[in-house]
N, C-alpha and C positions, 0 to 999 in steps of 0.2 A: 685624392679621388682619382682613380682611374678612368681615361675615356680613350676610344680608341677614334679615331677618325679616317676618315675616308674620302679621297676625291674620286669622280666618277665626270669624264667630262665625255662630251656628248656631242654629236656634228646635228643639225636641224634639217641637214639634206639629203643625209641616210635615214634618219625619221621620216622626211614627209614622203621618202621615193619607198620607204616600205610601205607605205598606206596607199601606195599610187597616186602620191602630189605631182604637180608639174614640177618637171624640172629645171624649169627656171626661175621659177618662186625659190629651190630647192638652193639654188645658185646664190640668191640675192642673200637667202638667209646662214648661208654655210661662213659666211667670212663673221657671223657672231659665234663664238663660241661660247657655254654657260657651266660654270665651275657648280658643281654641287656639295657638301658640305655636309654629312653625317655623321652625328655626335651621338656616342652611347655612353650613359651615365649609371651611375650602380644603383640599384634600388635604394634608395631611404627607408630604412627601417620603420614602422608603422606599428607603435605601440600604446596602449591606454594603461591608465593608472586606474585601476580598480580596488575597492573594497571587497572580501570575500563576504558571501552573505551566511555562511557554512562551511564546512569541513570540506575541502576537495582534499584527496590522497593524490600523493606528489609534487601538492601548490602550493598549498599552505590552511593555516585553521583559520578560525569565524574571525570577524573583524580584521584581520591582517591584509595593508597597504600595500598592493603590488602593483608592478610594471607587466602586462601582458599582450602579445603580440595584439591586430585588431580583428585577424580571422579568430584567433584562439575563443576572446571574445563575444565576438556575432555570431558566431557559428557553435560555441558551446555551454561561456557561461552566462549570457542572455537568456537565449531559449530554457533554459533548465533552473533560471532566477537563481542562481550562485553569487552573482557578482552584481556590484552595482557601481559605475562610473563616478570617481570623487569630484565632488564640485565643490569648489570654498563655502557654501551653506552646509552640505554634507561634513567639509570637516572640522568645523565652529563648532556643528553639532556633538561629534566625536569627542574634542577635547571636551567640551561641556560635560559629556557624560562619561569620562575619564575622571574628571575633575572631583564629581561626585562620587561615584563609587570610591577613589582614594579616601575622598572626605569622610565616607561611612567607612570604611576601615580603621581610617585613624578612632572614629569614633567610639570603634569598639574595643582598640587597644584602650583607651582611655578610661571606659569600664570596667577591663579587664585590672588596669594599674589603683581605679581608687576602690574596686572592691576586694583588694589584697587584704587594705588592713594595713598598719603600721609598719614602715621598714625600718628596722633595729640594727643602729651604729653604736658599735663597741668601742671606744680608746680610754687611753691610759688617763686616769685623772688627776688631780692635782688639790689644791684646798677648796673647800666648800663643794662648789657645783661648778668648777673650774677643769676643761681637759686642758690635754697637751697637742698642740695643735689647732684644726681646723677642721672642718667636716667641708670635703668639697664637692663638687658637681662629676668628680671622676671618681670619688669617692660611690656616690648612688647609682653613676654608671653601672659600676661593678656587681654592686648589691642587686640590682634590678635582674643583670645577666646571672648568676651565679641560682638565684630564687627563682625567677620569670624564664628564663634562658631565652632574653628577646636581648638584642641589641638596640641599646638606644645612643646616640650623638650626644657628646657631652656638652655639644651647643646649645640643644634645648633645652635644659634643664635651667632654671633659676632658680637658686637656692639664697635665702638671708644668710647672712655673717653666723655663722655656729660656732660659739668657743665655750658655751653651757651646754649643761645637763640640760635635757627637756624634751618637749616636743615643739616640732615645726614644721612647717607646710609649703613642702617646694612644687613649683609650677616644671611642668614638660610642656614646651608648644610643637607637637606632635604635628600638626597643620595650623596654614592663615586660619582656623575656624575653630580648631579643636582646642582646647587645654586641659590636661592633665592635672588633679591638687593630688601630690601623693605626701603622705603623712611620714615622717622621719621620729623616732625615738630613740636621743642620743644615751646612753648611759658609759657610767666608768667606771672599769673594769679595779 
């Protein structure tokens, strides 16, 4: 931090003989002298964390968390209700309704996934209703991207042990809320 300082020292008997004091008061008080001491310190920056309430051009869009000076604010986005100052109830509020909106998302991928209908796995088979192999969870990864062209995490998926011909019903936990039943039909080829 920069400051510049300053001494300015000062006699009390050329003070009080400019104002026309006695000069012998002028005397008595000339053997104090008094050090003065001026410190200039830099401005501190003066900014608020605001909410946009709508579109500003050059700030940013709706909802979006900004840092803005405090003139920018009382002088602009106040008066004209753009912005509104983040309080920890304001942004409880936020994530809450983050939280939601994803959750209705997911929800609709999950409509999207069980009103597909069946997803049909091909491999090599073996005797009876025996493949070769395994059907896995990167297995319907793929199939889901390839059909759907959605990417999904081969983490959510829970698939049962597949080493038959058949049908089976693997779970996607898409969200803490949401699950996916999407229907597998293994055959061999």
């Amino acid at each position: 931090m920069a400051s510049t300082a300053s001494t300015l020292s000062w006699s009390s008997s050329s003070w009080l003989r400019s104002f026309g004091g006695n000069s012998n008061e002028a005397s008595k008080l000339s053997d104090r002298r008094t050090a003065l001491v001026i410190l200039a310190q830099k401005k501190a920056k003066k900014t608020r964390k605001v909410i946009l309430k709508e579109d500003v051009e050059y700030l940013g869009k709706m909802g979006q968390l900004l840092d803005v000076k405090a003139g920018f604010y009382r002088n602009f986005l106040l008066p004209t209700g753009k912005a509104q100052i983040v309080t920890p109830i304001l942004l409880k509020e936020m994530r809450m309704e983050e939280e939601r909106i994803e959750a209705e998302k997911k929800r609709q991928l999950a409509l999207i996934f069980e009103t597909v209908g069946a997803f049909k796995v091909k491999r090599k088979g073996g005797k009876g209703k025996q493949i070769f192999g395994s059907v896995t969870a990167q297995d319907l990864v793929d199939i889901i991207k390839a059909q759907l062209q959605r990417d999904v995490d081969k983490r959510i998926v829970s698939l049962p042990e597949i080493r038959e011909t058949g049908e089976y019903v693997a779970e996607l936990k898409l969200h803490p809320e949401v699950t996916a039943r999407v229907r597998l039909n293994v055959f061999a080829n």
